[in-house]
PDB file of N, CA, C and O in Angstrom:
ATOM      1  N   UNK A   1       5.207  -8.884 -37.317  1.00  0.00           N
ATOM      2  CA  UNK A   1       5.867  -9.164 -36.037  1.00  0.00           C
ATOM      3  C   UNK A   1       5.011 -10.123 -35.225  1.00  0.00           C
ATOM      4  O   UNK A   1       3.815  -9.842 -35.137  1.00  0.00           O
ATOM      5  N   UNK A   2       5.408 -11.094 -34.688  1.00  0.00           N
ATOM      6  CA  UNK A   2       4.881 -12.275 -34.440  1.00  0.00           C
ATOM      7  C   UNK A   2       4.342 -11.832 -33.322  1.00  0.00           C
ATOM      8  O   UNK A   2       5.073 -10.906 -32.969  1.00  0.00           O
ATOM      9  N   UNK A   3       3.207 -11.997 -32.310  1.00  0.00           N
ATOM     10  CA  UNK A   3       3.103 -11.945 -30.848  1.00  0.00           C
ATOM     11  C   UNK A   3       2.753 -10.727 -30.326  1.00  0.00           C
ATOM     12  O   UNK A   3       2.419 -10.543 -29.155  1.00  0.00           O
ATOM     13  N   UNK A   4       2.877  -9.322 -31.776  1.00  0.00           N
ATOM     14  CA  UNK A   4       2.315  -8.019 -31.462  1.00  0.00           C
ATOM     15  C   UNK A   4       0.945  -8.078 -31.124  1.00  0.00           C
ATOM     16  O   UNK A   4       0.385  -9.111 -31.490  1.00  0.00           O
ATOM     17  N   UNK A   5       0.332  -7.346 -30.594  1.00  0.00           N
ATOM     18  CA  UNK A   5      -1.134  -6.724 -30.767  1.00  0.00           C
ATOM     19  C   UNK A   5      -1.110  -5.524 -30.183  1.00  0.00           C
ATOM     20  O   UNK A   5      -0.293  -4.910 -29.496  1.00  0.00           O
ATOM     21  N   UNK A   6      -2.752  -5.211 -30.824  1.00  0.00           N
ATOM     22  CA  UNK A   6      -2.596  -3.816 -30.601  1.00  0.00           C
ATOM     23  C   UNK A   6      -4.294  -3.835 -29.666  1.00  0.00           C
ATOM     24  O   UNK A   6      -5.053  -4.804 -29.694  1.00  0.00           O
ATOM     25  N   UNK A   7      -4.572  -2.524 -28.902  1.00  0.00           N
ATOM     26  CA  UNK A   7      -5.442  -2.416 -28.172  1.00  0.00           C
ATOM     27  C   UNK A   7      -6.167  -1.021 -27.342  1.00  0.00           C
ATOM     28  O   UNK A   7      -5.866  -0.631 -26.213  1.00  0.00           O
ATOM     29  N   UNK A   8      -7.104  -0.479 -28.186  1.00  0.00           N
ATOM     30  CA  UNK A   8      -7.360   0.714 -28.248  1.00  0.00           C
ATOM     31  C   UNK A   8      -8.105   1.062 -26.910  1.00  0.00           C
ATOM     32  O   UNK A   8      -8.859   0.299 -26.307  1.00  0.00           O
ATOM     33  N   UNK A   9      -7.699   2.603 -26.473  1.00  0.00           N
ATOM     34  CA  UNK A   9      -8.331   2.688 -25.287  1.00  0.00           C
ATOM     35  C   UNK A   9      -9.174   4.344 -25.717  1.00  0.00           C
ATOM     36  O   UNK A   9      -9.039   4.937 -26.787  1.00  0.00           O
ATOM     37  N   UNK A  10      -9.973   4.766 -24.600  1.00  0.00           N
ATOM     38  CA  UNK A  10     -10.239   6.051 -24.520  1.00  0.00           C
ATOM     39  C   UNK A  10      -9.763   6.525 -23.418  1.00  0.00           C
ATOM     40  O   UNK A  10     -10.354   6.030 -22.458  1.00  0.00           O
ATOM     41  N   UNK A  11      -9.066   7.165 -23.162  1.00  0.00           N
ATOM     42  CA  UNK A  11      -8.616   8.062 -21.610  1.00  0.00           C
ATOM     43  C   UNK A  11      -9.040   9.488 -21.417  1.00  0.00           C
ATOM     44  O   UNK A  11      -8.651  10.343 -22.213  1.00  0.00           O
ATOM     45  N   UNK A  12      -9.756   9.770 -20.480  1.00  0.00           N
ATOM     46  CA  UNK A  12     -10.191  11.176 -20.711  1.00  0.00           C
ATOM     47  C   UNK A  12     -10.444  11.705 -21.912  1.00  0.00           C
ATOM     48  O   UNK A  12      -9.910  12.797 -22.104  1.00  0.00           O
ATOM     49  N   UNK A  13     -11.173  11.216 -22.886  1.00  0.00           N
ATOM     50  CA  UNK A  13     -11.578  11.815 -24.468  1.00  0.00           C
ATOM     51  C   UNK A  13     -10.744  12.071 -24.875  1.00  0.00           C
ATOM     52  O   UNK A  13     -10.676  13.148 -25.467  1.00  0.00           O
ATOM     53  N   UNK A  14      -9.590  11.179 -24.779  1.00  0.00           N
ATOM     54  CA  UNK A  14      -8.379  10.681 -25.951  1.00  0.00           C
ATOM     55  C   UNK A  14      -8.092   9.458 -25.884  1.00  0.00           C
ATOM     56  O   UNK A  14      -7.858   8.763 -24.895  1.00  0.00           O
ATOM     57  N   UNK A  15      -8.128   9.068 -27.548  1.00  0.00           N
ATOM     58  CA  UNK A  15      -7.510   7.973 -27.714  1.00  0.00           C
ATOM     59  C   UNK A  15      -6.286   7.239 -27.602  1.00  0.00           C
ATOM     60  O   UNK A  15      -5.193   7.620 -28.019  1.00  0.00           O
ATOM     61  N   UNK A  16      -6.524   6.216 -27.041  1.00  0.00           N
ATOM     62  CA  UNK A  16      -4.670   5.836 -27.043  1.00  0.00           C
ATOM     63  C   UNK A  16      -4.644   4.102 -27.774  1.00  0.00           C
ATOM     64  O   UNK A  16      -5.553   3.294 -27.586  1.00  0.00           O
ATOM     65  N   UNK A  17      -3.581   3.866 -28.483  1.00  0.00           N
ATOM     66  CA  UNK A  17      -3.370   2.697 -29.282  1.00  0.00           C
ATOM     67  C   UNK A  17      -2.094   2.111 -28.813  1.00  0.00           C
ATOM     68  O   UNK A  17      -1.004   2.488 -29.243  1.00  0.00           O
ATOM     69  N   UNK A  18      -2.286   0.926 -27.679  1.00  0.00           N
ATOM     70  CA  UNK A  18      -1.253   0.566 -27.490  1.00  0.00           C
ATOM     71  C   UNK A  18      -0.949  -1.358 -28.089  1.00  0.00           C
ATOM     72  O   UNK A  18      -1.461  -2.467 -27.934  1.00  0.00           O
ATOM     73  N   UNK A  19       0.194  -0.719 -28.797  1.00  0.00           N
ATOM     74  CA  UNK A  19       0.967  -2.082 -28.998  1.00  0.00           C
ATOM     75  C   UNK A  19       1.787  -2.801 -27.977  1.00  0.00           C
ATOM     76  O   UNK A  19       2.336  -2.021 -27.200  1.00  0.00           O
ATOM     77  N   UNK A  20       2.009  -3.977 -27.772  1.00  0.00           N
ATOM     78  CA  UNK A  20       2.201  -4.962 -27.009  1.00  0.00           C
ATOM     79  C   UNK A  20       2.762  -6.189 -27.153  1.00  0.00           C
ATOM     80  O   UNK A  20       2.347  -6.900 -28.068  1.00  0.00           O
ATOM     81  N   UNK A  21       3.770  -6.652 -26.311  1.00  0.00           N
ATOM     82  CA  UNK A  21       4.144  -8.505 -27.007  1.00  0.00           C
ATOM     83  C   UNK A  21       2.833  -9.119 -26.409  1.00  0.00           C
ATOM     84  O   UNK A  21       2.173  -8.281 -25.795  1.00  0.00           O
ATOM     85  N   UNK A  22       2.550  -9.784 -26.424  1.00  0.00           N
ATOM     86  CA  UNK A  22       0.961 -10.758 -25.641  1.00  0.00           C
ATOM     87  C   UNK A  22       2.238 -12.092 -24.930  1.00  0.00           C
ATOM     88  O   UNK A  22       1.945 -12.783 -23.954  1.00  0.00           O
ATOM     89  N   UNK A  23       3.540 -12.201 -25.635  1.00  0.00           N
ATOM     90  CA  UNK A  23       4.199 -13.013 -24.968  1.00  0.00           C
ATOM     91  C   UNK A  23       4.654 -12.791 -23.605  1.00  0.00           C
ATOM     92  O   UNK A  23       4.882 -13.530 -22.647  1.00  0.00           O
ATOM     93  N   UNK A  24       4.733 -11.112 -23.893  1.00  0.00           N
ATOM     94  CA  UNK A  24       5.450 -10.952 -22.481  1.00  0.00           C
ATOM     95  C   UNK A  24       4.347  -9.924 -21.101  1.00  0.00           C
ATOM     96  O   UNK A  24       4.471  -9.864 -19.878  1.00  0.00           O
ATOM     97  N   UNK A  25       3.456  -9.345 -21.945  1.00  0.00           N
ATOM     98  CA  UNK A  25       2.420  -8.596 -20.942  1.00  0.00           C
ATOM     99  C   UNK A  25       1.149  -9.020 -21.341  1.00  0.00           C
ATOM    100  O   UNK A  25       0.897  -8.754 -22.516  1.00  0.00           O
ATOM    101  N   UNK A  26      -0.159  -9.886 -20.407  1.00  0.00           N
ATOM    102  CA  UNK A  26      -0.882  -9.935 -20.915  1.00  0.00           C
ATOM    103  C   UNK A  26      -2.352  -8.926 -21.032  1.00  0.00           C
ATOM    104  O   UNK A  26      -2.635  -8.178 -20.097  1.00  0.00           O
ATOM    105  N   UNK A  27      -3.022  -8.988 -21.987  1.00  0.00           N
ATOM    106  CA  UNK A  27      -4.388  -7.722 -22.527  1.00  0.00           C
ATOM    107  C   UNK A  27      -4.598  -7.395 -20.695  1.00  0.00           C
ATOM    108  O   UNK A  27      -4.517  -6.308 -20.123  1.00  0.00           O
ATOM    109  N   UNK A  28      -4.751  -8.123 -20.379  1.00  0.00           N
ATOM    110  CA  UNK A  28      -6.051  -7.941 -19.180  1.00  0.00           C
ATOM    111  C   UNK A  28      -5.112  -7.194 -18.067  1.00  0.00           C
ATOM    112  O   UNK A  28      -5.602  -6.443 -17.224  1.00  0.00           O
ATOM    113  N   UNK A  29      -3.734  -7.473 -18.149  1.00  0.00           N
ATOM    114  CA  UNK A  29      -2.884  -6.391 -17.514  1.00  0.00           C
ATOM    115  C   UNK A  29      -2.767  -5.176 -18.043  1.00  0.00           C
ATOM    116  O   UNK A  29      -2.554  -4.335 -17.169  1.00  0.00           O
ATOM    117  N   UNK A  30      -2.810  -4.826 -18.920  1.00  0.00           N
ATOM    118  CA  UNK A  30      -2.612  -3.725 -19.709  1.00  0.00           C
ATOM    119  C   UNK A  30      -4.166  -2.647 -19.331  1.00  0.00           C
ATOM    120  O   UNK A  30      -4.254  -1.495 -18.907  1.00  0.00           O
ATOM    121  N   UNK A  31      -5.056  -3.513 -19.662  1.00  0.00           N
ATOM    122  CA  UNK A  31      -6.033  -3.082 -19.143  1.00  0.00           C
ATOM    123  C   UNK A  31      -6.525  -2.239 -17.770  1.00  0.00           C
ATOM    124  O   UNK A  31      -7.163  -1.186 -17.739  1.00  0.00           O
ATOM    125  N   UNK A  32      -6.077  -2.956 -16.771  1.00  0.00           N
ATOM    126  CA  UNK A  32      -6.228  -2.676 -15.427  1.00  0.00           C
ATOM    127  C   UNK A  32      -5.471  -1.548 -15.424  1.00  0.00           C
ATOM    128  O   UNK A  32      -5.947  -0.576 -14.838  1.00  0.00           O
ATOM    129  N   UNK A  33      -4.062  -1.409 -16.105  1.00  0.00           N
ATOM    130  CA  UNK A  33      -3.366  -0.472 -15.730  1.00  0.00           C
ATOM    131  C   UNK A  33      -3.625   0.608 -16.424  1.00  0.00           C
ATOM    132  O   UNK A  33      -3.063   1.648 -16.079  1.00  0.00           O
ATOM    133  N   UNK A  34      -4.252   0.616 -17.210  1.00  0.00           N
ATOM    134  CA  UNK A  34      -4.728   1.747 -17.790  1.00  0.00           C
ATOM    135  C   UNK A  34      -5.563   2.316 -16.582  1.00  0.00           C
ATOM    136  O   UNK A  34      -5.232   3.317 -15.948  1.00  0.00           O
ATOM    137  N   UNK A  35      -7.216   1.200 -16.225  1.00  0.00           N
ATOM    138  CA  UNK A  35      -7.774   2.064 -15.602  1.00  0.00           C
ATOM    139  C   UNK A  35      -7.653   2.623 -14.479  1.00  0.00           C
ATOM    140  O   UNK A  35      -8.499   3.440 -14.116  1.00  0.00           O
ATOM    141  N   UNK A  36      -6.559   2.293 -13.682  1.00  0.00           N
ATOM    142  CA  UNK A  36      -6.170   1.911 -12.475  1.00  0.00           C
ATOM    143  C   UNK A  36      -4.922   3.938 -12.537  1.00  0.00           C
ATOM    144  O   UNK A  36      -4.824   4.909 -11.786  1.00  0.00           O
ATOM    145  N   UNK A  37      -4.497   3.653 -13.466  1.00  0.00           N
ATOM    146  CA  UNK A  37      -3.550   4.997 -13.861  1.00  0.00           C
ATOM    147  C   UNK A  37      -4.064   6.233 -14.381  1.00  0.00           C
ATOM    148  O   UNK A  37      -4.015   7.355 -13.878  1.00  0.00           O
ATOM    149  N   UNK A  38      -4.642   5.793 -15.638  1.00  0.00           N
ATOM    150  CA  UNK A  38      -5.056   6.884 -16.405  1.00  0.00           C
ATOM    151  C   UNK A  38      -3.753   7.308 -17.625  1.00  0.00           C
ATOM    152  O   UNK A  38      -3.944   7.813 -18.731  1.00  0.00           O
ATOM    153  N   UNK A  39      -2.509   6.942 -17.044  1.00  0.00           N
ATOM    154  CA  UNK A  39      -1.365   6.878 -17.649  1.00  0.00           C
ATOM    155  C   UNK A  39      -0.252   5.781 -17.383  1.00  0.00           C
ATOM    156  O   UNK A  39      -0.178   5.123 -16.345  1.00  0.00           O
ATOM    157  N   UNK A  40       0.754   5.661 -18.659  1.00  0.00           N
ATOM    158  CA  UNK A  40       1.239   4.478 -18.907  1.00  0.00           C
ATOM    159  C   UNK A  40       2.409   4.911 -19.065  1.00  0.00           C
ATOM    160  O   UNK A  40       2.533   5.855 -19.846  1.00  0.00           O
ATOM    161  N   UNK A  41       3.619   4.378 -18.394  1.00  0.00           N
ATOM    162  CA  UNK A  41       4.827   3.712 -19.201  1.00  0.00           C
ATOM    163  C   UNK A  41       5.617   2.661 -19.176  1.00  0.00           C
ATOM    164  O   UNK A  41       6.530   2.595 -18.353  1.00  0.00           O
ATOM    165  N   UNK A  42       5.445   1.947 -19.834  1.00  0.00           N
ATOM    166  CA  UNK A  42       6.165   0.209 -19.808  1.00  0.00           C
ATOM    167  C   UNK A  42       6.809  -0.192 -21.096  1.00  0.00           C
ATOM    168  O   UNK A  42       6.568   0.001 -22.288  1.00  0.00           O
ATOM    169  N   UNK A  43       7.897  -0.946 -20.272  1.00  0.00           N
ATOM    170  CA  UNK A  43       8.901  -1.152 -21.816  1.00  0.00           C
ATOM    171  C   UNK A  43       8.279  -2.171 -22.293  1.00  0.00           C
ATOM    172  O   UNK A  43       7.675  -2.997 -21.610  1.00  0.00           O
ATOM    173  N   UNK A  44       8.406  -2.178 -23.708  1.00  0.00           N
ATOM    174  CA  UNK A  44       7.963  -2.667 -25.006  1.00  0.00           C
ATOM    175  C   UNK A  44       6.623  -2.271 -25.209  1.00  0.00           C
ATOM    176  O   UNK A  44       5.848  -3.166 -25.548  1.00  0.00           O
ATOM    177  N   UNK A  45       6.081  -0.870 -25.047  1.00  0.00           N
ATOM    178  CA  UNK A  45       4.638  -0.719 -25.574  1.00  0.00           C
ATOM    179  C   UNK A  45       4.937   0.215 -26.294  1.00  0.00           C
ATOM    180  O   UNK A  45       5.706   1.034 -25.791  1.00  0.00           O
ATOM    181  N   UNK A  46       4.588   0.399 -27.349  1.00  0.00           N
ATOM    182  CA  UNK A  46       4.863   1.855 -28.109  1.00  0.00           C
ATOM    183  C   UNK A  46       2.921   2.226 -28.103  1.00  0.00           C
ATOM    184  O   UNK A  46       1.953   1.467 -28.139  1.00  0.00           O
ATOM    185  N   UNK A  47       3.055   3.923 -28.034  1.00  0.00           N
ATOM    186  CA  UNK A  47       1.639   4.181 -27.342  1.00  0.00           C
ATOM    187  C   UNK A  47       1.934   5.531 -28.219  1.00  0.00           C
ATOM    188  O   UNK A  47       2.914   6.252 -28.404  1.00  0.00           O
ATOM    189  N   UNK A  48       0.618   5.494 -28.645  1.00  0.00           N
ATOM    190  CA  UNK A  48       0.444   6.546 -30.213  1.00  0.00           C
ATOM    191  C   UNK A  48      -1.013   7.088 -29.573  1.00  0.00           C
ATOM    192  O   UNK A  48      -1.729   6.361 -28.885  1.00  0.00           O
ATOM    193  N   UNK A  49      -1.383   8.671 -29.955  1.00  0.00           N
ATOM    194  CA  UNK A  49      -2.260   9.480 -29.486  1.00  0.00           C
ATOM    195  C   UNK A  49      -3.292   9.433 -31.146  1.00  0.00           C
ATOM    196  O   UNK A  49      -4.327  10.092 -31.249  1.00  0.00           O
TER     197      UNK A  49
END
């Protein structure tokens, strides 16, 4: 799949693996919102424990 990536986090001593278009959200957003939340939901990320 063209434009996927993927981008591993730790949240409270769990892992989380989130996939992503890079076309349409970029890393460094994804990022912030992680640390900024602690939790995520946004369309087109599929997010695996």
């Amino acid at each position: 799949m063209k434009g996927i990536e993927s981008h591993s986090f730790n949240v409270e001593n769990r892992q989380f693996i989130v996939w992503y278009d890079s076309k349409v959200i970029d890393k460094k957003m994804i990022i912030q919102a992680v640390e900024e939340a602690g939790n995520f939901s946004v369309k087109n990320w599929g997010i695996t424990k």
